[in-house]
Residue, then its C-alpha position, 0 to 999 in steps of 0.5 A: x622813380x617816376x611818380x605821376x600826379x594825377x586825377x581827373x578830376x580839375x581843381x584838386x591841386x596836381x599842379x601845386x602838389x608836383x612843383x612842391x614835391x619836386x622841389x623837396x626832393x630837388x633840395x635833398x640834393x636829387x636830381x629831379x625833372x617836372x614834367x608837364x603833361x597838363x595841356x593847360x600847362x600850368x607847371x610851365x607857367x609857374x616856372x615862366x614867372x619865377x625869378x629865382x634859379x630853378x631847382x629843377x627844369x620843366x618840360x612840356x610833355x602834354x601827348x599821348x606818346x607820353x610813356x614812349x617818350x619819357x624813358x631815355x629822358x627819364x634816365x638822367x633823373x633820380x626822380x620824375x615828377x609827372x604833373x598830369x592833365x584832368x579829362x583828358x583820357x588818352x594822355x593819362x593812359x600814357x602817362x599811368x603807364x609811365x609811372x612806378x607811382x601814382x599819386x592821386x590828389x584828393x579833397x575831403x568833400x563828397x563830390x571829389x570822392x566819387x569823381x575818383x572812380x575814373x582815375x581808380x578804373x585807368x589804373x587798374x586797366x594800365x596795371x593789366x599791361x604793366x602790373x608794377x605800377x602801384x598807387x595810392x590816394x593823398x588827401x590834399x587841401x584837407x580843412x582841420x578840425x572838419x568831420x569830413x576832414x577826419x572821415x575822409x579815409x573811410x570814403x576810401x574802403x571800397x577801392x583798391x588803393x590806399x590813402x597814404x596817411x600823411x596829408x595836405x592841408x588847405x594853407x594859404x602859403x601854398x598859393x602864395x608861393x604858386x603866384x611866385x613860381x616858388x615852392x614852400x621851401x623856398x618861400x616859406x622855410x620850415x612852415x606847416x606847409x613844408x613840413x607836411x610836403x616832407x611828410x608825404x615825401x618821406x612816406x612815398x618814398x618809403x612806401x615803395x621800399x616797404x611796398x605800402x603802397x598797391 
């Protein structure tokens, strides 16, 4: 399964998101392969600071030719885990039409509601060219206890797609173990943080079986 991690939108944590899910993922035992397709190469960066053996490689992939490219590499894999570039329209194309999953990742504030209206509209032309592709929003860095927090899926009701109900909340253990080239797994076994990546693993993989996700 290739999941993409993409908005683009900057600064709603595409990078933190991907190293983490691929990480639980890599510890079920999957065979899993990051792809950075950010040309800021952020996944790249973490991984070059990181100490500890890797659970999964991490490749560069930051080019338009993204989803011609993937496919043979992608077959040696359980799972891809694309961590996409923000702004950058041509690579997100690509790298959409590669994907059985988008996740975007989104903040509960009204700025990152409206900004998704471009992501929301690549989708949608990509599924005209191959319409297997499904997608759905994750609420990430959620503040608990906020209105907005609480509200945030209802900002969603106008789009397409829907907003899985498992969520990310703002916790300082996820930039912590970023700094380390780690996940919270790794850093932080059986923290909230883990428990709510897993969260979102479980209903993402589900998802696709019980097709909750369009």
């Amino acid at each position: 399964m290739i999941i993409g991690i993409l908005n683009q939108k900057g600064g709603v944590g595409k990078t933190t998101l991907s190293i983490n899910l691929a990480s639980a993922l890599a510890l079920r035992g999957e065979r899993v392969l990051l792809v950075d397709a950010d040309p800021q190469a952020s996944s790249l960066a973490s991984s070059a600071v990181r100490s500890a053996e890797p659970l999964f490689p991490v490749v560069g992939m930051a080019k338009a030719s993204l989803h011609k490219d993937l496919p043979d590499l992608a077959a040696k894999y359980d799972h891809v885990i694309i961590d996409g570039a923000p702004r950058v329209n041509e690579i997100a194309r690509s790298a959409i039409i590669a994907c059985d999953l988008v996740l975007m990742p989104v903040q509960p504030s009204p700025v990152d509601v409206w900004a998704t209206d471009e992501i929301v509209r690549l989708i949608v032309e990509a599924q005209t060219f191959r319409p297997t592709i499904k997608a759905a929003f994750v609420v990430n860095r959620k503040i608990a206890n906020t209105a907005i927090g609480r509200d945030v899926v209802k900002a969603f009701n106008e789009h397409p797609f829907p907003v899985i109900s498992a969520s990310i909340s703002q916790r300082i253990g996820f930039a912590e173990s970023f700094a380390q080239g780690l996940s919270v797994f790794e850093a932080a076994p059986g923290s909230a943080a883990a428990s709510e990546i897993d969260a979102v693993i479980k209903e993402v993989i589900g998802a696709k079986k019980k097709r909750k996700v369009s």
